[in-house]
TIVOBA-554793 format. One record per residue: residue number from 0; residue in one letter; z, y negated, x negated of N, C-alpha, C in turn. Coordinates in Angstrom, 2 decimals. Layout:
REM TIVOBA-554793
<site seq="NUM" type="A" n_pz="Z" n_py="Y" n_px="X" ca_pz="Z" ca_py="Y" ca_px="X" c_pz="Z" c_py="Y" c_px="X"/>
...
//
This chain:
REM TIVOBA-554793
<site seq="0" type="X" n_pz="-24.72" n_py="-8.07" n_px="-1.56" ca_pz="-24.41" ca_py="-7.07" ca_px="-0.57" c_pz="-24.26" c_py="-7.75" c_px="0.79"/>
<site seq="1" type="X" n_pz="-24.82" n_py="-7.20" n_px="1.86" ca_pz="-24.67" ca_py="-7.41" ca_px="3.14" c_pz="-23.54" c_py="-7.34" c_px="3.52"/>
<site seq="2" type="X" n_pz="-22.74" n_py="-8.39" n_px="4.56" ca_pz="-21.22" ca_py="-7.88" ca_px="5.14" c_pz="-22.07" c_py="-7.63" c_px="6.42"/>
<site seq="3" type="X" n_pz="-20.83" n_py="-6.71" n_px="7.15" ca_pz="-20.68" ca_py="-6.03" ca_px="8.35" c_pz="-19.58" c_py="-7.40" c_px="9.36"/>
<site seq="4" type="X" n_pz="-20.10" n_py="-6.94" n_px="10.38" ca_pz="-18.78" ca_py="-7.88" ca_px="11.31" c_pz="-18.40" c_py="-6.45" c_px="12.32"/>
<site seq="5" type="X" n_pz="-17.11" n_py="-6.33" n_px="12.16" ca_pz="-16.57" ca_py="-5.28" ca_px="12.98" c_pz="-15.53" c_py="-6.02" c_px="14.64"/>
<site seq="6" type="X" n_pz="-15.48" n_py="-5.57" n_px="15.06" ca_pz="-14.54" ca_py="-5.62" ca_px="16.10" c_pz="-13.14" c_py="-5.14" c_px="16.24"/>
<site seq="7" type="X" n_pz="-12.48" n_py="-5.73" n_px="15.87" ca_pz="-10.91" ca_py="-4.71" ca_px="15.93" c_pz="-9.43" c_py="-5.56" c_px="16.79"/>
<site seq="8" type="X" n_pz="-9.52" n_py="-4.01" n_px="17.52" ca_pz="-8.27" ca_py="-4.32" ca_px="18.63" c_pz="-7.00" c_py="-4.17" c_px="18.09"/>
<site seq="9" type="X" n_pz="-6.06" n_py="-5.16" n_px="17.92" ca_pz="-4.99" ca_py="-4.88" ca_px="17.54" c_pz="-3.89" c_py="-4.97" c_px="18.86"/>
<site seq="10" type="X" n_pz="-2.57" n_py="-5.01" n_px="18.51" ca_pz="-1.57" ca_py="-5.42" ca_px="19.60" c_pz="-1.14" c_py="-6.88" c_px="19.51"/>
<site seq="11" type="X" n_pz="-0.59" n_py="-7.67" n_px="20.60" ca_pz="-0.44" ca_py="-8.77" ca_px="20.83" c_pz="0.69" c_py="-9.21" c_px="19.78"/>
<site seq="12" type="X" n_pz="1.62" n_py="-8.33" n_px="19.64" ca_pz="2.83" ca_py="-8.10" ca_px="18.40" c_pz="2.10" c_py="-8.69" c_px="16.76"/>
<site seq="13" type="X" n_pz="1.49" n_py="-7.43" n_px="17.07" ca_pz="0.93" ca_py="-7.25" ca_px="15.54" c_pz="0.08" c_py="-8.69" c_px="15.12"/>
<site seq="14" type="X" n_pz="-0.37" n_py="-8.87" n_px="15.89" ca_pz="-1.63" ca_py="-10.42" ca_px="16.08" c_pz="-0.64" c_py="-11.73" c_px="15.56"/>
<site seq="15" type="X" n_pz="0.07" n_py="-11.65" n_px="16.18" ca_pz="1.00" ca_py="-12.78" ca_px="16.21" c_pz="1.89" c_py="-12.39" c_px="14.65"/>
<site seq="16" type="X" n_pz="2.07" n_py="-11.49" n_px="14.26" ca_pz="2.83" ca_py="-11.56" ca_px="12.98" c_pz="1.92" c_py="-11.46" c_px="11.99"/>
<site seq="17" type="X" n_pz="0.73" n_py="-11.00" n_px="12.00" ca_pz="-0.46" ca_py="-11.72" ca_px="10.79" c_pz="-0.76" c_py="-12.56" c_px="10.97"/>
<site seq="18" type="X" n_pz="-0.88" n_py="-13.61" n_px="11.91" ca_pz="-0.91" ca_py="-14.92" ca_px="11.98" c_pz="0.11" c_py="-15.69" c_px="11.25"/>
<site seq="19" type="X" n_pz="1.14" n_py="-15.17" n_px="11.65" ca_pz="2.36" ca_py="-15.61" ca_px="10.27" c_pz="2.16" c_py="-15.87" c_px="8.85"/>
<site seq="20" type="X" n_pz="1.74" n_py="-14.17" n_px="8.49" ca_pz="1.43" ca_py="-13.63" ca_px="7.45" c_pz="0.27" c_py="-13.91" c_px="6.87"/>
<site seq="21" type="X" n_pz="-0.44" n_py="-14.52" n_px="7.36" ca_pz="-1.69" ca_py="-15.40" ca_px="6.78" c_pz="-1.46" c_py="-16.60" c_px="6.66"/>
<site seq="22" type="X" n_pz="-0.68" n_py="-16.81" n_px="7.38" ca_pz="-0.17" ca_py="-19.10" ca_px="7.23" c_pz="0.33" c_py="-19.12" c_px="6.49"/>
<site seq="23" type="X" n_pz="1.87" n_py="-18.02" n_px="6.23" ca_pz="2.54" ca_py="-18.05" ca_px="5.30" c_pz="1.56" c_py="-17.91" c_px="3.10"/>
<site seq="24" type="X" n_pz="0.87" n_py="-17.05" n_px="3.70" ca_pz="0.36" ca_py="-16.77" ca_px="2.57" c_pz="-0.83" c_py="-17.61" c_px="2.19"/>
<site seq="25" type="X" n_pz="-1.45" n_py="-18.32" n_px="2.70" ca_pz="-2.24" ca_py="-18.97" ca_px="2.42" c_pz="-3.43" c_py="-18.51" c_px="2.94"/>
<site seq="26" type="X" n_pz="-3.81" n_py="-17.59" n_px="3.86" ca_pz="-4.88" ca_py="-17.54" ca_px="4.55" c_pz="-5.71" c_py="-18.63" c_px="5.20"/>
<site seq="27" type="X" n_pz="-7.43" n_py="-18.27" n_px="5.16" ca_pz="-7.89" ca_py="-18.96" ca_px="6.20" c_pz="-7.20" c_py="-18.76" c_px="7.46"/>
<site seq="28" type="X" n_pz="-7.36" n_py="-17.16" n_px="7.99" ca_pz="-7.04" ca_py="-16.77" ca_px="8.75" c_pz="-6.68" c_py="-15.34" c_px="9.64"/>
<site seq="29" type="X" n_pz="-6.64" n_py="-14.58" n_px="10.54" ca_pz="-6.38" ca_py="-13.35" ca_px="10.23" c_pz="-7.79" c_py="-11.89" c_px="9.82"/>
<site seq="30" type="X" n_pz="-8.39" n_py="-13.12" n_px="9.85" ca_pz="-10.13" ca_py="-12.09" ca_px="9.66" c_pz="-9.54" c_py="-11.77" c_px="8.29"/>
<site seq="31" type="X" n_pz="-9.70" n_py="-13.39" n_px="7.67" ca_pz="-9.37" ca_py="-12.89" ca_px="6.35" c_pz="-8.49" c_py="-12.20" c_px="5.57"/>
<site seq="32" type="X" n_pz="-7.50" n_py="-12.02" n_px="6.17" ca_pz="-6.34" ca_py="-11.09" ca_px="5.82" c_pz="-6.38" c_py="-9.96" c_px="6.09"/>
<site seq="33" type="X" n_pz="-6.96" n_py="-9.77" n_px="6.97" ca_pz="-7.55" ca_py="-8.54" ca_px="7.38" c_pz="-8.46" c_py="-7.43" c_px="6.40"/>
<site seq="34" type="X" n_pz="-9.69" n_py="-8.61" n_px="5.71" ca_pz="-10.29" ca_py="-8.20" ca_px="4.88" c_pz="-9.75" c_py="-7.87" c_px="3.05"/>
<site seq="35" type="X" n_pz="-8.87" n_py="-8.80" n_px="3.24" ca_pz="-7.85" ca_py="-8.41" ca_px="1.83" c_pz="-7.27" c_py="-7.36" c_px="1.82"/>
<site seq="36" type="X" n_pz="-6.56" n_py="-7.34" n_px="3.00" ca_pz="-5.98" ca_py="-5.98" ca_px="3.14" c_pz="-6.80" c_py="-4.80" c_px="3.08"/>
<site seq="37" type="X" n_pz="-8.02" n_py="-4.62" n_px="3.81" ca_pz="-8.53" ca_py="-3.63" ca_px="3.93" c_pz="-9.16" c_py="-3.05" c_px="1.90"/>
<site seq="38" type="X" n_pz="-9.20" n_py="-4.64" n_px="1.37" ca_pz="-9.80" ca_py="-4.10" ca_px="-0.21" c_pz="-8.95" c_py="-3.42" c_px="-1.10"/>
<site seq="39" type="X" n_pz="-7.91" n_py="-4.03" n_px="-0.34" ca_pz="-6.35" ca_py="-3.53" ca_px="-1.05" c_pz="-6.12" c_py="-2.12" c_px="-0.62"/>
<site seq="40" type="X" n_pz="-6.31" n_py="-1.76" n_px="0.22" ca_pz="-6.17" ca_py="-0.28" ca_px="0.63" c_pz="-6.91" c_py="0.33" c_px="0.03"/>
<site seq="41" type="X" n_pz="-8.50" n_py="0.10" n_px="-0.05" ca_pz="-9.37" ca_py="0.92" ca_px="-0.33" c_pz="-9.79" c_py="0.73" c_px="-1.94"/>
<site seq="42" type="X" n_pz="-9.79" n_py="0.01" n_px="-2.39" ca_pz="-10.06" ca_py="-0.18" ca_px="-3.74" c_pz="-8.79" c_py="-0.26" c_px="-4.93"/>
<site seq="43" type="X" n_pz="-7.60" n_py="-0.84" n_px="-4.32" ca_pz="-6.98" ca_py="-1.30" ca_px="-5.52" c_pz="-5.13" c_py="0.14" c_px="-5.41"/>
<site seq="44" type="X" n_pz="-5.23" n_py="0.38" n_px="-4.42" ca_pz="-3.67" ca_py="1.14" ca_px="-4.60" c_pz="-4.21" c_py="2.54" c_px="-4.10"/>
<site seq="45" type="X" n_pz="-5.13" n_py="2.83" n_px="-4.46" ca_pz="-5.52" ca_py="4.24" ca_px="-4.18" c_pz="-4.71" c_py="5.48" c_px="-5.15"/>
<site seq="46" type="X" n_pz="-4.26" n_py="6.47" n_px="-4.27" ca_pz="-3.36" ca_py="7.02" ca_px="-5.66" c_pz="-4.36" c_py="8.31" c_px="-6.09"/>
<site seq="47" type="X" n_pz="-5.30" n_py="8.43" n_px="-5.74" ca_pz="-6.36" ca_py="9.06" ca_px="-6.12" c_pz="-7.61" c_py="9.03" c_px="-6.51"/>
<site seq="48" type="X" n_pz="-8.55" n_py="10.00" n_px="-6.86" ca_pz="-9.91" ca_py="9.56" ca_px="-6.80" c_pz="-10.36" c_py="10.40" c_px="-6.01"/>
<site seq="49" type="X" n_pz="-10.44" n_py="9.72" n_px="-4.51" ca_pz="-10.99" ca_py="10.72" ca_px="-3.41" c_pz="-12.54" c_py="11.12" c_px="-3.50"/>
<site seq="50" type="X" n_pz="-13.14" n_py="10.94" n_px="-4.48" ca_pz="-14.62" ca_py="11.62" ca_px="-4.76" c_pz="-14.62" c_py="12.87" c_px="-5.05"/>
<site seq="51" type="X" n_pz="-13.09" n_py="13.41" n_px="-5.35" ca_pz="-12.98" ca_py="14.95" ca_px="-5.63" c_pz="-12.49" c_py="15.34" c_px="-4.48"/>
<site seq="52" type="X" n_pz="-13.31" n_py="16.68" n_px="-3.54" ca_pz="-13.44" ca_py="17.53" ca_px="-2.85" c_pz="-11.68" c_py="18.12" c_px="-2.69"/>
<site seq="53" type="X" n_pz="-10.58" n_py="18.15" n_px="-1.50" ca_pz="-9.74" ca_py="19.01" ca_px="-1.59" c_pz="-9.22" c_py="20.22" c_px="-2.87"/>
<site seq="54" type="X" n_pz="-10.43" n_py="21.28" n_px="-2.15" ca_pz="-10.66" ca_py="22.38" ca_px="-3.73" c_pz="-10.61" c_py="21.67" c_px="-4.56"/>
<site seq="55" type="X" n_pz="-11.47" n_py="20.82" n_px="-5.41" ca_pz="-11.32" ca_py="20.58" ca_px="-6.84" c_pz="-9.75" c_py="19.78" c_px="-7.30"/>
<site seq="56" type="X" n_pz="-9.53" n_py="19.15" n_px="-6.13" ca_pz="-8.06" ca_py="19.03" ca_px="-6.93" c_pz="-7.44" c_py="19.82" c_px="-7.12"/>
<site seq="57" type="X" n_pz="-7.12" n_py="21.24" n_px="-5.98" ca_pz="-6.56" ca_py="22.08" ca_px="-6.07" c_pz="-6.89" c_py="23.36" c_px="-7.53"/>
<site seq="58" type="X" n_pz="-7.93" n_py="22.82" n_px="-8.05" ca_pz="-8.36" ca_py="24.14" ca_px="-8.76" c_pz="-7.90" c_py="22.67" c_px="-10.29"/>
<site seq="59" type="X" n_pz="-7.74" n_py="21.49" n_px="-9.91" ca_pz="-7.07" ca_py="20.78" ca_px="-11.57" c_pz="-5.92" c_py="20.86" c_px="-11.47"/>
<site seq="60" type="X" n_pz="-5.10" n_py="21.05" n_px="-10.32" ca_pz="-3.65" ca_py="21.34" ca_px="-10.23" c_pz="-3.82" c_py="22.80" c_px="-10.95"/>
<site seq="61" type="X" n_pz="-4.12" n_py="23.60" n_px="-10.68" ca_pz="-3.68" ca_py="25.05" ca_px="-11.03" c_pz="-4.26" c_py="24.56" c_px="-12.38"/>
<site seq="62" type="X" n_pz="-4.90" n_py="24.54" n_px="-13.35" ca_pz="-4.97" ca_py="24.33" ca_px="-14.42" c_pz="-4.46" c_py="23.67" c_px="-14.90"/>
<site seq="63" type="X" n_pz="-4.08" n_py="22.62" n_px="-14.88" ca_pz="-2.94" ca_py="21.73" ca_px="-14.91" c_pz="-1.74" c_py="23.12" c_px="-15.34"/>
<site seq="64" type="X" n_pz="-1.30" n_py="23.75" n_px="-14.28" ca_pz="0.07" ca_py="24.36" ca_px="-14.05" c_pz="-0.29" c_py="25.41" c_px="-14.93"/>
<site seq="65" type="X" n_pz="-1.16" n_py="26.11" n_px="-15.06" ca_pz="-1.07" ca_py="27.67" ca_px="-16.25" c_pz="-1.28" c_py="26.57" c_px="-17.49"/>
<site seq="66" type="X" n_pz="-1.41" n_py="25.72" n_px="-17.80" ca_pz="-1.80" ca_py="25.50" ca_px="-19.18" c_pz="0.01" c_py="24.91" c_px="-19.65"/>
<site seq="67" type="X" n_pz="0.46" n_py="24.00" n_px="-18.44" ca_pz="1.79" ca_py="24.29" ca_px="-18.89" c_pz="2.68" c_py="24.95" c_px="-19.09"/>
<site seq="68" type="X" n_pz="2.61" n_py="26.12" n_px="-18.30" ca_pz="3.48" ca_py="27.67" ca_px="-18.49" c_pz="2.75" c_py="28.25" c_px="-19.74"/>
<site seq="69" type="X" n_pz="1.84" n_py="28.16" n_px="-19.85" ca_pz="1.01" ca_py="29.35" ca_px="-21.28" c_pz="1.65" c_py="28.45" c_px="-22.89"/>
<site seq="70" type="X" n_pz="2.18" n_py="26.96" n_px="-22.64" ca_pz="2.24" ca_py="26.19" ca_px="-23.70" c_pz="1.23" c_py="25.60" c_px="-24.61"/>
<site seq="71" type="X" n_pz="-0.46" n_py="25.57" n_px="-23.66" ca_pz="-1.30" ca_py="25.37" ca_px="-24.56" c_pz="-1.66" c_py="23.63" c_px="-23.94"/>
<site seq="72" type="X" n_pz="-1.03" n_py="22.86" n_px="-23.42" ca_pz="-0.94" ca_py="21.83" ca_px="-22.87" c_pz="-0.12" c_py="20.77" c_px="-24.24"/>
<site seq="73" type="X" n_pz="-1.45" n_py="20.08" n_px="-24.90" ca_pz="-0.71" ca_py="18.62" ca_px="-25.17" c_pz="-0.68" c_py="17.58" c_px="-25.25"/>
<site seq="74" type="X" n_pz="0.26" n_py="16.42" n_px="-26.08" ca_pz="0.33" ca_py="15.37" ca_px="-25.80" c_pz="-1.29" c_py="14.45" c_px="-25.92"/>
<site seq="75" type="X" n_pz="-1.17" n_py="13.50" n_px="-25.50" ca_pz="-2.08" ca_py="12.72" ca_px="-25.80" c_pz="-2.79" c_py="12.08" c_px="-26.90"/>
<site seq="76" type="X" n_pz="-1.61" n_py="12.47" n_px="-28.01" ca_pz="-2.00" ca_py="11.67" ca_px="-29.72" c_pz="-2.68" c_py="13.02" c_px="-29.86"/>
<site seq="77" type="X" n_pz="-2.22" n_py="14.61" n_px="-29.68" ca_pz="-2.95" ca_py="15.53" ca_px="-30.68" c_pz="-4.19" c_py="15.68" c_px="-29.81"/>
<site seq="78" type="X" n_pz="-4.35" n_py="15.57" n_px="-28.48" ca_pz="-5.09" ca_py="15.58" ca_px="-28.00" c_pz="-6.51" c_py="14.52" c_px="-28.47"/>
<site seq="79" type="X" n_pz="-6.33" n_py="13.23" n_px="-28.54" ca_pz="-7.41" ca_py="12.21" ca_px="-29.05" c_pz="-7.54" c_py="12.58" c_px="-30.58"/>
<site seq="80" type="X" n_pz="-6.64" n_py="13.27" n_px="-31.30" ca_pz="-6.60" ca_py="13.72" ca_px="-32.60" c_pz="-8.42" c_py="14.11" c_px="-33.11"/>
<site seq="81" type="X" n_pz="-8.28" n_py="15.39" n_px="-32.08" ca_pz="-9.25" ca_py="16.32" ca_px="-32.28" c_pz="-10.83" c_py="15.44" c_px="-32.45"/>
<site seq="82" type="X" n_pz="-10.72" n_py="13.94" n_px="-31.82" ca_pz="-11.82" ca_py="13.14" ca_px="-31.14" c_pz="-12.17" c_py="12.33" c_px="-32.62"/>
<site seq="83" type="X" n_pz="-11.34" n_py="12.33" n_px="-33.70" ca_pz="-11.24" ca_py="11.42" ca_px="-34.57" c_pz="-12.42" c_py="12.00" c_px="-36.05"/>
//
């Protein structure tokens, strides 16, 4: 895969305390910390799977929610049960 080289303005503050935060941690430097961070955001602590559209979460929440009020919602053993 091709990398990109971006340009990014930070504050003189902020600059100076990832410089820290990369010495401290073992960085080359703040590119590279930069780029960890950014994989870390986007790949690894995502609390979703943003490939689903607003609506479609909203329409697995509501199913989600009548299947727990109706009582036809279950656990995970009877659920893989059915798979066996």
């Amino acid at each position: 895969m091709a990398t990109k080289q971006i340009n990014l303005k930070i504050s003189g503050n902020l600059y100076a305390s990832a410089q820290s935060f990369a010495e401290y941690y073992g960085y080359k430097n703040v590119q590279e910390l930069a780029a960890d961070s950014l994989r870390e955001k986007i790949f690894e602590k995502s609390d979703f799977d943003e490939s689903f559209s607003d609506k479609e979460i909203e329409l697995i929440d509501n199913i989600i929610e009548k299947s727990i009020k109706s009582g036809k919602l279950v656990g995970a053993k009877a659920y893989f049960k059915e798979f066996e």
